[in-house]
C-alpha positions as CSV (number, residue, x, y, z in Angstrom):
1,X,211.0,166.8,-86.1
2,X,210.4,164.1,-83.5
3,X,214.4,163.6,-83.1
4,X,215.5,167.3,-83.3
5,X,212.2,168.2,-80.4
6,X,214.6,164.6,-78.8
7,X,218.0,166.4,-79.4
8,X,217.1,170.0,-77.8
9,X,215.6,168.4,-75.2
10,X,218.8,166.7,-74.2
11,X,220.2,169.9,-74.8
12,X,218.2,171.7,-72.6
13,X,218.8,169.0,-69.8
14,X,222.3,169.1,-70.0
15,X,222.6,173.2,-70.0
16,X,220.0,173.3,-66.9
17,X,221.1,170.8,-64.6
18,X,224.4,170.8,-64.9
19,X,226.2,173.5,-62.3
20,X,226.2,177.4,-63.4
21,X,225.3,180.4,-61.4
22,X,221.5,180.2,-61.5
23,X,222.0,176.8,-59.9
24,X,224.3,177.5,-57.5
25,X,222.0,181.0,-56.8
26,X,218.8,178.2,-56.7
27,X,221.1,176.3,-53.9
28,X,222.0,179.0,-52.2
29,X,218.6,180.5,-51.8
30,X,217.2,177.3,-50.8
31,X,219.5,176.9,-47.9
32,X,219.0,180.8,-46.9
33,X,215.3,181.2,-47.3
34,X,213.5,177.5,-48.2
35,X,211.9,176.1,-50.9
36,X,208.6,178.2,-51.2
37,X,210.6,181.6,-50.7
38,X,212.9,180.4,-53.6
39,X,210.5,180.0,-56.0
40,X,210.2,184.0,-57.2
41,X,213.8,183.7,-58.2
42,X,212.9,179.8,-60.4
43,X,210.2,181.3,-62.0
44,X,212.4,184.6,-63.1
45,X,214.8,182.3,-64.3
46,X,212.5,180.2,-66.0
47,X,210.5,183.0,-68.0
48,X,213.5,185.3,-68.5
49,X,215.8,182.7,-70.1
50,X,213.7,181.8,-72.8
51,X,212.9,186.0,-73.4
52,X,216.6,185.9,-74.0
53,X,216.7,183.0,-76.5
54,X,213.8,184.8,-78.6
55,X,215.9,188.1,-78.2
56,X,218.7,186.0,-79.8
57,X,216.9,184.3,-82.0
58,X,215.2,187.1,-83.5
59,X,218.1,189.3,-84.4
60,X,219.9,190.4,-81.1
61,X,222.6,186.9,-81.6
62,X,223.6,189.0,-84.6
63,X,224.8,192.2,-82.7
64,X,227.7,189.6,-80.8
65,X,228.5,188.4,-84.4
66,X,229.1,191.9,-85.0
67,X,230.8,193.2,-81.6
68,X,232.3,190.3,-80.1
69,X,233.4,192.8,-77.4
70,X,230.3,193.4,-76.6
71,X,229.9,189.7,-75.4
72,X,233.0,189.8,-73.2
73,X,231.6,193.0,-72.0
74,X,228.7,191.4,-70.5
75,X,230.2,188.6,-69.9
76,X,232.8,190.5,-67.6
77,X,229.9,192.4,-65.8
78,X,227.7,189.0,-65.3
79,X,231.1,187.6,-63.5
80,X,231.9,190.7,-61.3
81,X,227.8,190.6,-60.1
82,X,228.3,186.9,-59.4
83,X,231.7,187.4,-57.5
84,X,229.7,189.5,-55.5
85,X,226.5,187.4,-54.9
86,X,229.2,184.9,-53.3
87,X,230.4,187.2,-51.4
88,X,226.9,188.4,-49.6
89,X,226.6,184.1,-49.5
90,X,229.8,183.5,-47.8
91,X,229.3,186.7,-45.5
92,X,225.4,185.1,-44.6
93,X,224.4,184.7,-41.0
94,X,222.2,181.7,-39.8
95,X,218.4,181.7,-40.1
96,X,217.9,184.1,-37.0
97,X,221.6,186.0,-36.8
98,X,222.3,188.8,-39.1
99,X,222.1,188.7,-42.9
100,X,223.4,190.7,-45.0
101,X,221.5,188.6,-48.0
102,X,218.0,190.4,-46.6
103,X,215.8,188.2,-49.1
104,X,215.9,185.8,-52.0
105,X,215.9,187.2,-55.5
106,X,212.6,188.5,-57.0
107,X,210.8,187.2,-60.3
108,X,212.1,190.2,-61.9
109,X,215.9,190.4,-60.4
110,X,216.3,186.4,-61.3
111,X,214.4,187.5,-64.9
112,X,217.0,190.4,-65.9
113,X,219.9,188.5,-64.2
114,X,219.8,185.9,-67.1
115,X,221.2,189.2,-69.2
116,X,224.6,189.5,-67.2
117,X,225.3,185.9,-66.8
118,X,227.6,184.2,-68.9
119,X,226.3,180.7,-69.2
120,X,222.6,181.8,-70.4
121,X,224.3,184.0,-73.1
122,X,226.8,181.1,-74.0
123,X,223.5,178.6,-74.0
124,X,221.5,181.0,-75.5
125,X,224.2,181.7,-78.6
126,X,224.9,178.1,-79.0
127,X,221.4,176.9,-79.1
128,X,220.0,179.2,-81.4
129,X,222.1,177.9,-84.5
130,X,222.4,174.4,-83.7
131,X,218.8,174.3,-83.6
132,X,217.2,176.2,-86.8
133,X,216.9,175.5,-90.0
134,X,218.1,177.0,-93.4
135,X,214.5,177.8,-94.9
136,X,212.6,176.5,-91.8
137,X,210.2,178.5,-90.2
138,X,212.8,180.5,-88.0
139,X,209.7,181.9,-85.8
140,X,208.5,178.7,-85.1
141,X,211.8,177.0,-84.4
142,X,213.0,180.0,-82.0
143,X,209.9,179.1,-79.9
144,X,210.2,176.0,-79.6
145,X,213.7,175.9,-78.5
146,X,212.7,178.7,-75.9
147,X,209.5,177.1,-74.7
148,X,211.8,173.6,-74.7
149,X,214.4,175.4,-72.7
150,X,211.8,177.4,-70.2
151,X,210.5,174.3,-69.4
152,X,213.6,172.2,-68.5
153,X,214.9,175.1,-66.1
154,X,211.7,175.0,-64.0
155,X,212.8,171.3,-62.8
156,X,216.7,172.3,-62.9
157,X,216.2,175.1,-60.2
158,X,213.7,172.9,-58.2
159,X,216.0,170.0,-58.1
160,X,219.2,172.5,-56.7
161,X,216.8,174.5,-54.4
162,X,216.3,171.4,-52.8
163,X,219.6,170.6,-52.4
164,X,220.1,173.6,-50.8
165,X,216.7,172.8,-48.3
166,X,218.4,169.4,-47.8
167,X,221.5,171.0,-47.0
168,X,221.0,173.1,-44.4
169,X,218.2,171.0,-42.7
170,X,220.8,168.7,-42.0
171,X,222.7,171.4,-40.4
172,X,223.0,171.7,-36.7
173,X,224.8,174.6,-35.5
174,X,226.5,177.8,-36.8
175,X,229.4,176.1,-37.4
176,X,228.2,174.5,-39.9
177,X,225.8,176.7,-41.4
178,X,228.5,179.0,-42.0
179,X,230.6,175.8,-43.6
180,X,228.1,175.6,-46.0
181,X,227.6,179.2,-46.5
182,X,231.4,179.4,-47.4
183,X,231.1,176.5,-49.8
184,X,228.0,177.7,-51.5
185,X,230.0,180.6,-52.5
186,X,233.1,178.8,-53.2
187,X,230.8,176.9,-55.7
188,X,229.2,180.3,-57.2
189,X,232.7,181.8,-57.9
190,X,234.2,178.4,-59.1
191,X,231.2,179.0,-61.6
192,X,232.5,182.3,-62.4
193,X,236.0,181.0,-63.0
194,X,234.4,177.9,-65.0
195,X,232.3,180.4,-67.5
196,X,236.3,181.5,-68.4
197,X,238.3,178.9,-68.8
């Protein structure tokens, strides 16, 4: 037990730190709004991802066994509303000029966001199977791996909020804000394009 609770954990690391669209949204917001303001949208993606491993886990995994389309469905949707969150971040004023991102994403929006994007749903499916049991306690297993991977996001987002703080406290004119506006979004939609290749 000790060595699988070891393995996901890894897991988990790897799928939340490494760069998808709730980090790059995480970055984003931090560099738009701060730390505290971006924590609504850390917390949504922290409680909603694992609400999507025990939908998966409990049945719902099966439905994409069944409809395969349906997962490119979503996974087509999840890309267009991420192509146009980059958009709204590359179109971004400064901190006092005109924004058409009018405030971070809510616990709720960040929450029900993990259902259109495409690298929770590939996490989610993957993680599931790789790590139950034949004959284990399947309830037990699904919440651990969803209380494992809740509680690795948490950090994740923190640690890429704060690059985004970093970011554009180092900034010193609209110039550059608007630099880093345009690569924040180039990152999100790289992210998109990543999720499909």
């Amino acid at each position: 037990m000790v060595s699988s609770l070891l393995s996901l954990t890894l897991f988990a690391i790897a799928g939340a730190f490494t760069p998808g669209p709730n980090n790059m949204i995480s970055a984003a917001s931090g560099a738009a709004f701060g730390f505290r303001r971006t924590l609504p949208q850390i917390w949504g993606v922290a409680l909603g991802y694992p609400v999507m491993i025990l939908a998966v886990g409990f049945g719902l995994g099966g439905i994409f066994t069944a409809i395969p389309q349906l997962h490119v469905i979503l996974k087509v949707i999840g890309a267009a509303y991420l192509l146009y969150l980059a958009w709204k971040i590359a179109n971004a004023g400064g901190p006092h000029g005109s924004d058409p991102i009018a405030r971070p994403l809510t616990v709720l929006q960040a929450a029900l966001f993990q259902w259109v994007n495409p690298k929770a749903w590939t996490l989610a499916l993957g993680v599931v199977p790789a790590f139950t049991t034949v004959g284990g306690d399947l309830v037990a297993e699904v919440l651990l791996i969803a209380l494992v991977m809740g509680i690795v996001t948490f950090p994740a987002l923190a640690v890429w909020a704060g690059f985004g703080v970093v970011l554009a406290r180092t900034l010193s004119d609209d110039r550059q804000r608007r630099i880093v506006n345009l690569l924040m979004a180039a990152l999100v939609a790289a992210s998109v394009l990543m999720l499909f290749v």
